[in-house]
N, C-alpha and C positions, 0 to 999 in steps of 0.2 A: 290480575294474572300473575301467578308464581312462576320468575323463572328457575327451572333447573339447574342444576349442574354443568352438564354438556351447552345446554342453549346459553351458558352465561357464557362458560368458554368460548364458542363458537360466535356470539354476539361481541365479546373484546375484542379476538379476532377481525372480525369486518371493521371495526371500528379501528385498531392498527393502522390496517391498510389504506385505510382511504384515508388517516392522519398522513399529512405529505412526511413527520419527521421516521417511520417504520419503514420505510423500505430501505435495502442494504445497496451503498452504491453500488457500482461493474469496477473492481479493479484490472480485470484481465482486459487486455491491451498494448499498444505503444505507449510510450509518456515521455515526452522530451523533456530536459533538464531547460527550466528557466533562462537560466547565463548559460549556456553550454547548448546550440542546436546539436554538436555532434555529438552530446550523450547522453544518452537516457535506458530508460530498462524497456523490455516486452515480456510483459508479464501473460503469462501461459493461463487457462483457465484450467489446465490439472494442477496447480499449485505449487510451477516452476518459474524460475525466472533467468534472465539472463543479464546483460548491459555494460555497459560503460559509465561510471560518473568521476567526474572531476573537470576543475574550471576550464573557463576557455582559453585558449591556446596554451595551457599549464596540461601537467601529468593527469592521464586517466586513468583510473583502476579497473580492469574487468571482472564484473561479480558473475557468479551464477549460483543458484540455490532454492530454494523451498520460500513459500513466503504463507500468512495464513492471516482472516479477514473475522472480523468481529463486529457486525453494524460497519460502521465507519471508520472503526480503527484497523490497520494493518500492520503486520510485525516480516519483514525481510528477513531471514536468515540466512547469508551466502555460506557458500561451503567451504569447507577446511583445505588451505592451500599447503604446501612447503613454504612460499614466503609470510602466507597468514593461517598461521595454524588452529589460532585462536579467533575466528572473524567475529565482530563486532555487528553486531542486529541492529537495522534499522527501522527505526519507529515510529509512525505518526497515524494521519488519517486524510480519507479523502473526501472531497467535500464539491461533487459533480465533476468537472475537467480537470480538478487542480489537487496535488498529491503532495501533501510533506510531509520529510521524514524527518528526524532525528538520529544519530548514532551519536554515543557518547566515548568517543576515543582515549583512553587510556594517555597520561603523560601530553596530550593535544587537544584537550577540551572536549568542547559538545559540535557537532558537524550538520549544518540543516540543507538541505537539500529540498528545493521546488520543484515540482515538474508538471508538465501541462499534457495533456493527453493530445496524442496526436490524431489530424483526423483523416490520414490513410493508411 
């Protein structure tokens, strides 16, 4: 039996899917910060986001911006403030309940951020 063209495509395809590693997780959601229950993002499933992160009982920043999802990786983009004109994307990936990101801060190193998906 020759397969075609279309039925080879259409045959990887099924076969993707039912591989557990092809399907793209859900980042849209809550996700609380690991160290921090008071802060975390809610991430929109139109491709906004909003939050708070920074440690516990220390200073918190609040982001809001655009964010966009590739398989498992994610990239955070917050928006352009007056105190940060220039904001710093955060980036990592998610891997079922559990989300880390990365920014790499200018003059202050690299910044990792955990957070856990919340489940209300």
């Amino acid at each position: 039996m020759v397969i075609t063209g279309v039925r080879r495509v259409l045959l990887i395809g099924v076969a993707c899917l039912v591989a557990a590693g092809c399907s793209a997780p859900v980042v849209a959601g809550r996700w609380e910060a690991t160290d921090n229950p008071n802060a975390g993002l809610e991430v929109r499933a139109d491709g906004t986001f909003q939050g708070e992160i920074g440690p516990s009982g220390g200073p918190r920043v609040r982001l809001n911006g655009t964010w966009v999802a590739s398989g498992a990786d994610v990239t955070f983009t917050p928006a352009a403030t007056p105190q940060a004109p220039a904001p710093v994307p955060l980036v990592g990936k998610v891997d079922g309940d559990t989300m880390t990101l990365t920014a790499s801060v200018p003059g202050a190193g690299s910044l990792t951020l955990t957070l856990k998906r919340r489940s209300t």
